[in-house]
Backbone as CSV, one residue per row, in Angstrom:
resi,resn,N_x,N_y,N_z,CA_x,CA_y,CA_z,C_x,C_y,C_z
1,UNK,0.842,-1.198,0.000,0.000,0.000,0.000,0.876,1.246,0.000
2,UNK,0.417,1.859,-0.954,1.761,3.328,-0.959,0.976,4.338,0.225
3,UNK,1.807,4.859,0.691,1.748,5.316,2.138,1.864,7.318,1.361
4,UNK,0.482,7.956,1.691,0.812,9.185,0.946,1.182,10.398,2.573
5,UNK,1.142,11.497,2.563,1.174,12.752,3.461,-0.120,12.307,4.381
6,UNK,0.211,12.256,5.881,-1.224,12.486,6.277,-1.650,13.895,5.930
7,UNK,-3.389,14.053,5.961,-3.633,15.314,6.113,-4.650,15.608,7.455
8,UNK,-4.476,16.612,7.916,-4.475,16.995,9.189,-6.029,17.968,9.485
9,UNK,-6.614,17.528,10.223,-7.721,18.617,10.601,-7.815,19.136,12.188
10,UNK,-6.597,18.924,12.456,-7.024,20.412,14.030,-7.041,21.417,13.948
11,UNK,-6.829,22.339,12.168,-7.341,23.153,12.964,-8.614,23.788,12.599
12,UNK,-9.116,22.750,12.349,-11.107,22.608,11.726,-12.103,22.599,13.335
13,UNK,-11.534,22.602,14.636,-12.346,22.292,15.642,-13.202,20.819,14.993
14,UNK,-12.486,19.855,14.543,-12.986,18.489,14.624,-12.180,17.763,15.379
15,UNK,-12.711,16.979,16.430,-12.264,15.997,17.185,-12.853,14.878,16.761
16,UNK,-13.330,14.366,16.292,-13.553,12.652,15.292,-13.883,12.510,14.233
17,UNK,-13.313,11.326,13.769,-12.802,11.505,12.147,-12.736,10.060,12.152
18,UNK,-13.374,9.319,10.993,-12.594,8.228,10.314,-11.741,7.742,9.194
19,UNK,-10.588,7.382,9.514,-9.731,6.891,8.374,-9.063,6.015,8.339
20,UNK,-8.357,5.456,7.290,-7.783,4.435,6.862,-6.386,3.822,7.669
21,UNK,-6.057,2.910,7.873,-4.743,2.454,8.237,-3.547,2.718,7.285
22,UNK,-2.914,3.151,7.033,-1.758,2.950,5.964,-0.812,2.323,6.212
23,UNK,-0.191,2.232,7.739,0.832,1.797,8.147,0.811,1.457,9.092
24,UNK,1.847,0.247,9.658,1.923,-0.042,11.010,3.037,-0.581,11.822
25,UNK,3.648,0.027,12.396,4.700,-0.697,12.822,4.739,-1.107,14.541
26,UNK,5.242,-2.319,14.734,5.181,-2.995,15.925,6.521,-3.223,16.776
27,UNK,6.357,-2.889,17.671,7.589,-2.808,18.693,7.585,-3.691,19.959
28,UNK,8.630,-4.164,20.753,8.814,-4.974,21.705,7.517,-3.452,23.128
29,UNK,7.528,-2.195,22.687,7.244,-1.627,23.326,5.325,-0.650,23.321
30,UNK,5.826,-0.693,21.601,4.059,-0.060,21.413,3.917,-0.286,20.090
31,UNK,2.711,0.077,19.603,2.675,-0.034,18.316,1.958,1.560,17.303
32,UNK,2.978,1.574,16.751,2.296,3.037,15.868,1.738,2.862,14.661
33,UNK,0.741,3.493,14.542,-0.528,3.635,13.472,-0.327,4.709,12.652
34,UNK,-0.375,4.849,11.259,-0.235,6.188,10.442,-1.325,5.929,9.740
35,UNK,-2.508,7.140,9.744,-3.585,6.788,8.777,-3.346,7.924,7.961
36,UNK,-4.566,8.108,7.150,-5.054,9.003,6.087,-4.937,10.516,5.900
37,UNK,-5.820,10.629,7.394,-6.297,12.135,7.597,-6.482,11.605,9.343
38,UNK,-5.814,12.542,9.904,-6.238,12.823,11.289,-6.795,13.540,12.805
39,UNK,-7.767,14.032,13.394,-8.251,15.513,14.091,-6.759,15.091,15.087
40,UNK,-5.813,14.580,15.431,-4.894,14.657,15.929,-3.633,16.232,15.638
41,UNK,-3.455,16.215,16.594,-1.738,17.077,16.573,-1.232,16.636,17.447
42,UNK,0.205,16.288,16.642,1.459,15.799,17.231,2.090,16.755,17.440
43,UNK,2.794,16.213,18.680,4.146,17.098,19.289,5.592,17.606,17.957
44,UNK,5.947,18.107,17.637,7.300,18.691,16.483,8.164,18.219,17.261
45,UNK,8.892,17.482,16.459,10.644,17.523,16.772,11.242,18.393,16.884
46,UNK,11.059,19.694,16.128,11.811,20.431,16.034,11.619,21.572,16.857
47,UNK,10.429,22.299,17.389,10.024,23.326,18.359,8.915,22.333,18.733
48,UNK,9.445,21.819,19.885,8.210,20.630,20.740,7.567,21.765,21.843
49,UNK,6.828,22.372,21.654,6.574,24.211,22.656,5.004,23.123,22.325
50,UNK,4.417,22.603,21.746,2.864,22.346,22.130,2.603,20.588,22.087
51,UNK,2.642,20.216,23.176,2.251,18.690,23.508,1.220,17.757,22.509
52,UNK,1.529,16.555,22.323,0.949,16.141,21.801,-0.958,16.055,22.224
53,UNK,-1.904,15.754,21.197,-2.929,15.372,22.046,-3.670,13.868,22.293
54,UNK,-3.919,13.659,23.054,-4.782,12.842,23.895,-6.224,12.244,23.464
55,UNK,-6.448,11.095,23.638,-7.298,10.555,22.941,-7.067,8.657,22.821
56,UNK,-8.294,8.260,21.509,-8.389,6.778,21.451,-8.523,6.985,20.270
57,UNK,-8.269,5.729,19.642,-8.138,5.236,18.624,-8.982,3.675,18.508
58,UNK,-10.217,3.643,17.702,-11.483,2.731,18.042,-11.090,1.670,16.835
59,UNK,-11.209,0.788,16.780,-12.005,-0.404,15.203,-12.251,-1.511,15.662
60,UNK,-13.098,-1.787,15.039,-14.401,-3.402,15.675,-14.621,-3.521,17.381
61,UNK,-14.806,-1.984,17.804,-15.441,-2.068,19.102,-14.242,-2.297,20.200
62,UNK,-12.803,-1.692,19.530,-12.144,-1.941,20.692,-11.323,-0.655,21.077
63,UNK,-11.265,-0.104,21.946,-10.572,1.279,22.199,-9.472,1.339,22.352
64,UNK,-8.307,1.865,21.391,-6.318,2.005,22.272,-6.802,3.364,22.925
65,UNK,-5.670,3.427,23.602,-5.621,5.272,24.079,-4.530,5.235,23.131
66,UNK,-4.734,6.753,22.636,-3.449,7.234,21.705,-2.481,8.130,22.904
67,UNK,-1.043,6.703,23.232,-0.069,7.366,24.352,0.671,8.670,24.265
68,UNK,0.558,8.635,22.727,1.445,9.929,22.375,1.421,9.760,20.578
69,UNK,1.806,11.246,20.258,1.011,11.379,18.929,2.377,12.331,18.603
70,UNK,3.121,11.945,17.289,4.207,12.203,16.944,4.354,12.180,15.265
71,UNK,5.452,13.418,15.113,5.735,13.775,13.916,6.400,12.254,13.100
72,UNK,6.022,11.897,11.933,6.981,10.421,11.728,7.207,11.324,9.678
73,UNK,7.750,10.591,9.364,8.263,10.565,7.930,8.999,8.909,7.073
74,UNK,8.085,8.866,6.189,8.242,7.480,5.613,9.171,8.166,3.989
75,UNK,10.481,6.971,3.382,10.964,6.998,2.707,10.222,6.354,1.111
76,UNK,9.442,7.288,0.669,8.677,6.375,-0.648,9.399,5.515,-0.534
77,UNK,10.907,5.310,-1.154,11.603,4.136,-2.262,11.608,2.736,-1.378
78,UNK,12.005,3.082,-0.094,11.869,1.918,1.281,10.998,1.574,1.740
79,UNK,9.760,2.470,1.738,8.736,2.623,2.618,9.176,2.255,4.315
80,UNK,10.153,2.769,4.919,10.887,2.587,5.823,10.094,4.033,6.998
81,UNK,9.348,3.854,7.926,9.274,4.760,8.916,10.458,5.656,9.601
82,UNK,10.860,6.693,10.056,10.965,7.619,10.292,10.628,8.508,11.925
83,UNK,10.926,8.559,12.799,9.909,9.276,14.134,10.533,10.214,14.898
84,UNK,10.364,11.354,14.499,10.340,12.024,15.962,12.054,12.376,15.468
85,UNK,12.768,12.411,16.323,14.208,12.892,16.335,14.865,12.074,15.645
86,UNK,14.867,10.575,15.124,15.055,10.069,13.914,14.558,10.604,12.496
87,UNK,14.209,11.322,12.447,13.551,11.662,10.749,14.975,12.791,10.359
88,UNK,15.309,11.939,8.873,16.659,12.509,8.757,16.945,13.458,7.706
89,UNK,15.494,13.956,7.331,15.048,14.904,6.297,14.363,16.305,6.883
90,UNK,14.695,16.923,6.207,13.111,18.535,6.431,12.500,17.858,6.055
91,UNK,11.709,18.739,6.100,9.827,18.475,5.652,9.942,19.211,3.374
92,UNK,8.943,18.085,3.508,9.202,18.136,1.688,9.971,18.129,0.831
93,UNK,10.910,17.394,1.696,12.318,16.653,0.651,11.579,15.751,-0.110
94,UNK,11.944,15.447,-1.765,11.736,15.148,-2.453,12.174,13.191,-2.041
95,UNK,11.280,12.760,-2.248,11.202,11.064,-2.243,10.764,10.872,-0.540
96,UNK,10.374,11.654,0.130,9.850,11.604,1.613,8.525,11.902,1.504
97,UNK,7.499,11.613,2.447,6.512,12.116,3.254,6.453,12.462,4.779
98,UNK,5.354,13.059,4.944,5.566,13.587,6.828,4.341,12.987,6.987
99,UNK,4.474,12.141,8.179,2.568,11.743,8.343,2.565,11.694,10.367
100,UNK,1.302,12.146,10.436,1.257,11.714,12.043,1.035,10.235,12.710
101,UNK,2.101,10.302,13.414,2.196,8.748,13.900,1.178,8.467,15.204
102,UNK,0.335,7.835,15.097,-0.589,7.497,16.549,0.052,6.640,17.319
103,UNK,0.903,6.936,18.606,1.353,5.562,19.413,0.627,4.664,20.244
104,UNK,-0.001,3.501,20.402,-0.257,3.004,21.181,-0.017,1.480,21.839
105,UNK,-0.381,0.722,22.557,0.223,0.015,23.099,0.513,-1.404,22.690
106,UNK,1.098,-1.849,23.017,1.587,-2.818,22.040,0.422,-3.955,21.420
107,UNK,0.491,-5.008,20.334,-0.250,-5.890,20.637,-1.255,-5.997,19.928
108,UNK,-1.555,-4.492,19.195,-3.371,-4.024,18.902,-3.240,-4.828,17.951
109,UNK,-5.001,-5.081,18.112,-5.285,-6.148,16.641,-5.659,-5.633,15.685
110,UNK,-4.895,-4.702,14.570,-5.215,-4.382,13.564,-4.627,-4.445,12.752
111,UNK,-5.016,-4.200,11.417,-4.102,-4.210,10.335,-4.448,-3.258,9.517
112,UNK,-3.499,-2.937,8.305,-3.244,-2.020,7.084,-4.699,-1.915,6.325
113,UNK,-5.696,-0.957,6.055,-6.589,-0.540,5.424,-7.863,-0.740,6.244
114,UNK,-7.411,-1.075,7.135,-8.647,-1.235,8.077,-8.997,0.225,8.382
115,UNK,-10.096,0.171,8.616,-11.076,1.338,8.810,-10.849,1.955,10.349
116,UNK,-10.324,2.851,11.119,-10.756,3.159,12.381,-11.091,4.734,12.919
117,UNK,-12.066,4.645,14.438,-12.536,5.915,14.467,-11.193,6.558,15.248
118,UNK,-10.836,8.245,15.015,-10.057,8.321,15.862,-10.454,9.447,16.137
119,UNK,-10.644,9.762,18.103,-11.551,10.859,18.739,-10.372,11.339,19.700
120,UNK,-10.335,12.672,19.279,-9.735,13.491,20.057,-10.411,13.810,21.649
121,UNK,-9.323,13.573,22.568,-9.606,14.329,24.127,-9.839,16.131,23.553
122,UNK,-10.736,15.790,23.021,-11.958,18.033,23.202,-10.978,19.015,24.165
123,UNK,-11.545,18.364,25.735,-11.284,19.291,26.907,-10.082,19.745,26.964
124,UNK,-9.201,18.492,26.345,-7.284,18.454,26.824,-7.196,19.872,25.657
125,UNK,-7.642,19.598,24.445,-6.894,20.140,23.435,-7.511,21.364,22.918
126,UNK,-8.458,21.994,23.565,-8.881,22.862,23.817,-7.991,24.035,25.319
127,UNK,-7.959,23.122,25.760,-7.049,23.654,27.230,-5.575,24.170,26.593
128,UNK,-5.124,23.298,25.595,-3.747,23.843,24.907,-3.732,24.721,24.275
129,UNK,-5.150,24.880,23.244,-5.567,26.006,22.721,-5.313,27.483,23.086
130,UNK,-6.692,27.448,24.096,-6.119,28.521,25.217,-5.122,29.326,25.373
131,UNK,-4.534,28.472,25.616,-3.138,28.623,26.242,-1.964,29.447,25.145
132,UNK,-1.544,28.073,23.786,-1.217,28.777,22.594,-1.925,30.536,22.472
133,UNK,-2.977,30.460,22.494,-3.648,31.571,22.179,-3.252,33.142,22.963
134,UNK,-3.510,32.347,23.993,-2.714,33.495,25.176,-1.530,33.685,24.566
135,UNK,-0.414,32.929,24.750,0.511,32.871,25.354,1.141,33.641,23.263
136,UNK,0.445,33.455,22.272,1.085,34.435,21.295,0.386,36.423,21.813
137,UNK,-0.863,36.032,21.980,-1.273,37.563,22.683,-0.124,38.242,23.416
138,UNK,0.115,37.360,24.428,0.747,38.180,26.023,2.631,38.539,25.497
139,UNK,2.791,37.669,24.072,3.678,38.231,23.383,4.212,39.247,22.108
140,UNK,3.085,39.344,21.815,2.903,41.201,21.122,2.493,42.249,22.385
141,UNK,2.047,41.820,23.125,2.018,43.074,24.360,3.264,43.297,24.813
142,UNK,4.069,42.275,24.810,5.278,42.297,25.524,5.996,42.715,24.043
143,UNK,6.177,42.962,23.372,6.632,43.874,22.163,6.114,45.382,22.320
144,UNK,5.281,45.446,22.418,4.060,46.931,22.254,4.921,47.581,23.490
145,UNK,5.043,47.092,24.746,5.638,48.017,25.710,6.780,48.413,25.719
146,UNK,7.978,47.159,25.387,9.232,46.884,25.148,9.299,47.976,23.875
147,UNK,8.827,48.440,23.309,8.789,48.777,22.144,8.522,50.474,21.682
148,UNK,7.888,51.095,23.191,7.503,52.156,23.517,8.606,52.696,23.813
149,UNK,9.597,52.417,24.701,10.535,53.047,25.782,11.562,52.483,25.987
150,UNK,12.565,51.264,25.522,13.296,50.157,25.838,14.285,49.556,24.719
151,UNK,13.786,50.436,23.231,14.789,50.454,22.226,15.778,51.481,21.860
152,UNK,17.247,51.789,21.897,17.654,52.633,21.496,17.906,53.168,19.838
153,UNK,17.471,51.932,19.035,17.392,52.308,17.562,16.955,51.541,17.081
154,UNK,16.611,51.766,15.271,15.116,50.544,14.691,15.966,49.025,15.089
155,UNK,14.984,48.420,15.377,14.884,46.910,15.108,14.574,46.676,13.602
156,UNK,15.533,45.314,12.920,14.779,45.127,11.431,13.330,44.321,11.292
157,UNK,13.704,43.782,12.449,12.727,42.786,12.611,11.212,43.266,13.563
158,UNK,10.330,43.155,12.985,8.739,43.770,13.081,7.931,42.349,13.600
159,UNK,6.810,42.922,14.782,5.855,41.875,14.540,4.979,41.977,13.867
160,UNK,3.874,41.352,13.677,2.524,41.547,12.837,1.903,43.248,13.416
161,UNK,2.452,43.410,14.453,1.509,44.921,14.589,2.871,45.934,14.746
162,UNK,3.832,45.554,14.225,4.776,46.672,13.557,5.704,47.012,14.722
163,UNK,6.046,46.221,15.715,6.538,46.552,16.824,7.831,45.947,16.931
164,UNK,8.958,46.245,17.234,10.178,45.582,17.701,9.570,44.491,17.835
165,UNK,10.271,42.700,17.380,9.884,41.638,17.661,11.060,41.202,18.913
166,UNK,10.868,41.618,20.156,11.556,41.201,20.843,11.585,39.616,20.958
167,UNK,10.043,39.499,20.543,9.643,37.589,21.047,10.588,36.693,20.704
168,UNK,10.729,37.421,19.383,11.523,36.690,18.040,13.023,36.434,18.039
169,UNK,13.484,37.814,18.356,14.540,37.892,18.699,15.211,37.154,20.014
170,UNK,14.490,37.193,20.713,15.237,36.504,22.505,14.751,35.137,22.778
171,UNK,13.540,34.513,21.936,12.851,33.618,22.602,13.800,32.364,22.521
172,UNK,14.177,32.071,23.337,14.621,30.601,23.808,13.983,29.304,23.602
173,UNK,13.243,29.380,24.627,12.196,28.249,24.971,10.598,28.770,25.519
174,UNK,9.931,28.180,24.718,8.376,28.398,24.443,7.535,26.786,25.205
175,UNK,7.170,26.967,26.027,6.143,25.504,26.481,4.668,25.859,26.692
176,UNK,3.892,25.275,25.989,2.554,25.646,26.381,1.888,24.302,26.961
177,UNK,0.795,24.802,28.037,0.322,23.738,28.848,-1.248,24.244,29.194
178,UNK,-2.023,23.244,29.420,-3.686,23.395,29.593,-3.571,24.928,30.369
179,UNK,-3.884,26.097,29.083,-4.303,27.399,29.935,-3.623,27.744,30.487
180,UNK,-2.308,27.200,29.802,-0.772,28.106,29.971,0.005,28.320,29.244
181,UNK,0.852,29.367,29.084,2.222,29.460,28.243,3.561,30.047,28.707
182,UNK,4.575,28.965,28.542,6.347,29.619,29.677,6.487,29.984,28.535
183,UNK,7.437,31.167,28.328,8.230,31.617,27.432,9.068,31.877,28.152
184,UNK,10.870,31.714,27.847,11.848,32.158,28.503,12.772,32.773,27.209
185,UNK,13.208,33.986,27.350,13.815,35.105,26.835,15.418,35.341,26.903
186,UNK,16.357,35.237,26.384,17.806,35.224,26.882,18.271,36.844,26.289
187,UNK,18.343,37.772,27.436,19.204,39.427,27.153,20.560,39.132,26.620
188,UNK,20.801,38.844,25.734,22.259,38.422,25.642,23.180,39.581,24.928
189,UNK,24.473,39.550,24.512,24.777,40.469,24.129,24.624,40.689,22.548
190,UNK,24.457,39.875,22.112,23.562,40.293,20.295,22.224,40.985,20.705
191,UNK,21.689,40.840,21.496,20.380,41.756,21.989,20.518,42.921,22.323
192,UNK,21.445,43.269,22.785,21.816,44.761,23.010,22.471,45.427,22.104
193,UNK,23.340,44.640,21.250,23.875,45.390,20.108,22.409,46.001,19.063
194,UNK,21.398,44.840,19.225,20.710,45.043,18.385,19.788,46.597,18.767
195,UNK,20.372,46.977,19.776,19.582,47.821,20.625,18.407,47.890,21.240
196,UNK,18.115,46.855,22.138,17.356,46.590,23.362,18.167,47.255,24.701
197,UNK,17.846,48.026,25.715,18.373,48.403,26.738,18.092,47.229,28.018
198,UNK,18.879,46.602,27.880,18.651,45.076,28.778,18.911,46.144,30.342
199,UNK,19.629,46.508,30.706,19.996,46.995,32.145,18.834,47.455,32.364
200,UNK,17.700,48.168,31.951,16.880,49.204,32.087,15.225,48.088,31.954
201,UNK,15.612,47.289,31.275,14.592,45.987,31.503,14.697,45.503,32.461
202,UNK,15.412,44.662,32.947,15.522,44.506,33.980,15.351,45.351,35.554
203,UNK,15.766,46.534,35.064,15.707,47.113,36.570,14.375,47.671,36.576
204,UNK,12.895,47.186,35.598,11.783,48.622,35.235,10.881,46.539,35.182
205,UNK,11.550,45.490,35.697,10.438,44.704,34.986,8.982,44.743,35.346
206,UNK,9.187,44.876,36.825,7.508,44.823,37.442,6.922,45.698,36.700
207,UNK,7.450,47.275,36.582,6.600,47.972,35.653,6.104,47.418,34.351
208,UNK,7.225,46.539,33.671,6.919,46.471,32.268,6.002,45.534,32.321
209,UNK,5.653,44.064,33.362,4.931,43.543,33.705,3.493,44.455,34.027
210,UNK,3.262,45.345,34.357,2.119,45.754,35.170,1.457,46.828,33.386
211,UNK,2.543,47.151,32.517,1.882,47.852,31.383,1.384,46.412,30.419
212,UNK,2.204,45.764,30.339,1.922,43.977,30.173,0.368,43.736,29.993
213,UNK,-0.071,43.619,31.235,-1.289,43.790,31.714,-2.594,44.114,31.366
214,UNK,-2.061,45.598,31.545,-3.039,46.307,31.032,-3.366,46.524,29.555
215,UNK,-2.383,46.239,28.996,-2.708,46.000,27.559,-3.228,44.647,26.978
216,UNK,-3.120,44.015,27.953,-3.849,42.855,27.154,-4.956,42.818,27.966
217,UNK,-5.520,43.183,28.686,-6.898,44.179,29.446,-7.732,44.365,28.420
218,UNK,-6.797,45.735,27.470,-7.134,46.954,26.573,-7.531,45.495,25.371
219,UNK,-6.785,44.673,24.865,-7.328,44.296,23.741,-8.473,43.367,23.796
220,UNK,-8.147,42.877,24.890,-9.288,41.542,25.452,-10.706,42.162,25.772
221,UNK,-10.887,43.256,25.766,-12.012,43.858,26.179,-12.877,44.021,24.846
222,UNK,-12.475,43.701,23.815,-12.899,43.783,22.660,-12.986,42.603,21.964
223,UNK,-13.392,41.391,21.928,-13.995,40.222,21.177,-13.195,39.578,20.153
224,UNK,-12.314,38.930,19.701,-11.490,38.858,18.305,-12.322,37.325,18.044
225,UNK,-12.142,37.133,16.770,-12.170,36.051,16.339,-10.846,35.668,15.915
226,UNK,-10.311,34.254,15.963,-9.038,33.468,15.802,-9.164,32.608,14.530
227,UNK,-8.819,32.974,13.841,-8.861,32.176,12.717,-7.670,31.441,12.212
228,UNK,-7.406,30.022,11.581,-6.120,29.678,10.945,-5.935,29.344,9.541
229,UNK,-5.387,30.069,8.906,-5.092,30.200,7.597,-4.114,29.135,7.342
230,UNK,-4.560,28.075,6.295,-3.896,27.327,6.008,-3.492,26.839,4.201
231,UNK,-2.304,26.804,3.909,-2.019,26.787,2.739,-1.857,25.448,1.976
232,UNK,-2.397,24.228,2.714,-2.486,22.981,2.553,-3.189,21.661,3.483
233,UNK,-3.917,21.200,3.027,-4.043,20.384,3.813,-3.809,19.446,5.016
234,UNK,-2.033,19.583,4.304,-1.292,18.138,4.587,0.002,18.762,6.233
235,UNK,0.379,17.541,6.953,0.546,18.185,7.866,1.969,19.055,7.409
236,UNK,2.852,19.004,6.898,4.055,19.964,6.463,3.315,21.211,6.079
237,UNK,1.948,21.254,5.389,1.195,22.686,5.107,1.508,24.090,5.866
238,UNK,1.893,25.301,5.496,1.979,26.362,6.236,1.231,26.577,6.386
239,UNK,0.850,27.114,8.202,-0.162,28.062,8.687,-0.250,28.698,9.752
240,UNK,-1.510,29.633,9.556,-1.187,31.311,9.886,-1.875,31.203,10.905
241,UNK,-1.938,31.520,11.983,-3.133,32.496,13.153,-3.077,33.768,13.182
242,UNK,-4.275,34.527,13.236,-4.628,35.278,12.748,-6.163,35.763,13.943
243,UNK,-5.735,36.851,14.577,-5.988,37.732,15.618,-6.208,39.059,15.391
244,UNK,-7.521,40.053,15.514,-7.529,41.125,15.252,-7.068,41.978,16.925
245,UNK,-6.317,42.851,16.699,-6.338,43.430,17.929,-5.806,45.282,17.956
246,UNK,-6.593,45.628,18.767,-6.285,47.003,18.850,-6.290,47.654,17.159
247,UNK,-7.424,47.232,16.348,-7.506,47.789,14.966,-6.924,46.924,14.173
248,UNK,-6.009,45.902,14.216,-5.232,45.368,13.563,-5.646,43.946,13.569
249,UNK,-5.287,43.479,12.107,-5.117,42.211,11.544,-4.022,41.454,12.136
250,UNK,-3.734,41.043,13.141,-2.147,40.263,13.561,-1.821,38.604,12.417
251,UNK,-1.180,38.862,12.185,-0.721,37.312,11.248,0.407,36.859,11.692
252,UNK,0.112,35.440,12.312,1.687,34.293,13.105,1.753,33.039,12.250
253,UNK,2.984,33.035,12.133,3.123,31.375,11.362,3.142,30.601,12.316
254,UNK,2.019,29.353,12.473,1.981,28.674,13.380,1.642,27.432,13.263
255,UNK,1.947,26.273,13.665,1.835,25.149,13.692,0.537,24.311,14.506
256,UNK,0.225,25.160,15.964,-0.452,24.266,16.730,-1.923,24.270,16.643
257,UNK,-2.555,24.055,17.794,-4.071,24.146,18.013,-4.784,25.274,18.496
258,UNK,-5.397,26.339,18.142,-6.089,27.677,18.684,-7.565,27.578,19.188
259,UNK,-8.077,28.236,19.835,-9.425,28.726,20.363,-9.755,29.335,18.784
260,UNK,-11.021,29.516,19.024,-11.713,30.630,17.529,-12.687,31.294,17.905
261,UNK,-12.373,32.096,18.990,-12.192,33.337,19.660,-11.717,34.045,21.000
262,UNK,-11.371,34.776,21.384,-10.758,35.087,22.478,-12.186,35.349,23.384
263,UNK,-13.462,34.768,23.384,-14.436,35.515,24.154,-14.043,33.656,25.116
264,UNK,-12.835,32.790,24.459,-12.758,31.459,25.113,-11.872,31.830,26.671
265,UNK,-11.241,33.132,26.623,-11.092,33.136,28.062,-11.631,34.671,28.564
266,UNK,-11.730,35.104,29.991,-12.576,36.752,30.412,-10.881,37.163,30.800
267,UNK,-9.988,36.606,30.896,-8.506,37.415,31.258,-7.195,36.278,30.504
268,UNK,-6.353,37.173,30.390,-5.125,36.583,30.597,-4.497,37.625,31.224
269,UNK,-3.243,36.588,31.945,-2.437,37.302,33.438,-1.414,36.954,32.973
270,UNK,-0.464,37.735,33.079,0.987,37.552,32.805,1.966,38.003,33.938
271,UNK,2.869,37.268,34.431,4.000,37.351,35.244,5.656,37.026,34.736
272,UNK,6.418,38.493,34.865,7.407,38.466,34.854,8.249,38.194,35.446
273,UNK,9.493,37.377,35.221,10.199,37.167,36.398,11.790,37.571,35.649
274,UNK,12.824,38.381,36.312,14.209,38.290,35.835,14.646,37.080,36.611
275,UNK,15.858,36.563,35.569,16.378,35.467,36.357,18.256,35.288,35.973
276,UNK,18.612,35.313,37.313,20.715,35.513,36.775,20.607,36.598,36.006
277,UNK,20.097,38.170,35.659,20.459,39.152,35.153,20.611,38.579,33.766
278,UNK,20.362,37.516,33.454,20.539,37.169,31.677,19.326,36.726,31.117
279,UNK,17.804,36.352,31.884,16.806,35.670,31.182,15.773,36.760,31.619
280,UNK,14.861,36.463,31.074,13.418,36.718,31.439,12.396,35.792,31.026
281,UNK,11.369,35.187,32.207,10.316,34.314,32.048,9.330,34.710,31.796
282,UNK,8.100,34.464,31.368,6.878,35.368,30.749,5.853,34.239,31.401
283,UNK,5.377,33.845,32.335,3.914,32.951,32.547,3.270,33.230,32.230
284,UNK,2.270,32.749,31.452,0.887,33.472,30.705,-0.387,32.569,31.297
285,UNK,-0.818,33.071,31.757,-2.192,32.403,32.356,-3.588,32.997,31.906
286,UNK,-4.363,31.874,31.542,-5.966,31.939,30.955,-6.633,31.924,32.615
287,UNK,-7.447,32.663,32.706,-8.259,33.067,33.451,-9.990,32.606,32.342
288,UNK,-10.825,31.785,32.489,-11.534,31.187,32.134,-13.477,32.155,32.638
């Protein structure tokens, strides 16, 4: 059976879907499933910042839990699987595919073209939503302020609402979690050349935290719809989220799962923390 691209629907707000088996491979430890089309999202190898999701995987009345849900890539010429930090290609190298791998436990009785239902955990992946959602918001605010008082000359680099992309520039490490988002920030010294006043961040954070705030107060008080623009079906497909705020169209290249609208939380809270005079942490919390 030639094994094509899965194609992907999270970000359709569908959580069950039926499709085909294409593949299967069996391990002393679990067994992974690659179908057709899936309401699944897998965790990235490459920026793992949004968890896989949660769920079962049904056919002839028998339920797996899906343990974990992962990026895989099959070699047309081999038809040889691929997973996760083994896949030894980008995405849309020529004689490859990218498909989402369903893991579950060892043993299952199925096979290749078999038919099965596969139902997303709603609550879990909605909760990540959230969170994603926030946690890109509470980072154009944190541009918008940074951006007022805290640059000594242009930045080249812009966000969607025209602001120094500090996010972009410093972001380290990004984790999002049910109705949360860590972002951690490194002041380093390419950051200051670039002209960010790191000494003056640091010594002003609670303030910059407390304007933080209130600006995402100011935009949240106004209704957006979240939409995701997508340029393909298939899961390698580029796509956009897309946030109106404070007058503006915001556009993010993004990979994960969104809310489709911000009326899905009444606050987000953000807390700053400096840490060793070289980082800054950003907690982003959904208030429901």
């Amino acid at each position: 059976m030639m094994i094509t691209a899965t194609k992907v629907h999270f970000c359709h707000q569908v959580w069950t879907l039926e499709s085909q088996i294409q593949f299967l491979s069996q391990t002393e430890q679990y067994c992974d499933v690659v179908v057709a089309e899936t309401p699944f999202h897998p965790v990235s190898h490459i920026w793992p910042d949004h968890p896989a999701d949660k769920g079962i995987l049904s056919a002839i009345g028998v339920d797996y839990e899906v343990i974990d849900c992962l990026v895989g890539a099959v070699e047309v010429a081999t038809g040889v699987l691929y997973v996760a930090e083994s896949i030894p290609v980008k995405r849309d190298t020529e004689g490859w595919v990218f498909v989402v791998v369903h893991r579950i436990a060892k043993d299952a009785k199925l096979t290749a073209k078999q038919s099965v239902t596969l139902q997303v955990d709603k609550q879990y992946q909605q909760s990540l939503s959230r969170g994603h959602s926030a946690g890109h918001i509470a980072s154009l605010a944190l541009n918008k302020v940074l951006a007022l008082a805290y640059w000594r000359k242009d930045a080249d680099r812009k966000d969607g609402l025209g602001h120094y992309d500090f996010n972009s520039y410093a972001q380290e490490q990004s984790f999002v979690s049910p109705n949360r988002c860590f972002d951690n920030y490194r002041l380093g010294k390419t950051l200051r050349k670039r002209g960010l006043n790191t000494a003056q961040v640091l010594e002003e954070i609670a303030d910059i935290e407390t304007k933080v705030n209130q600006q995402l107060q100011d935009w949240l008080s106004v209704p957006s719809d979240v939409k995701m623009r997508l340029e393909g079906p298939y899961l390698t497909s580029s796509r956009y989220w897309h946030c109106h705020l404070g007058g503006v169209d915001v556009v993010m290249p993004c990979g994960g799962t969104h809310i489709s609208s911000t009326k899905a939380f009444s606050r987000v809270n953000v807390v700053l923390r400096a840490i060793d005079g070289s980082y800054i942490e950003m907690h982003t919390d959904v208030i429901q």
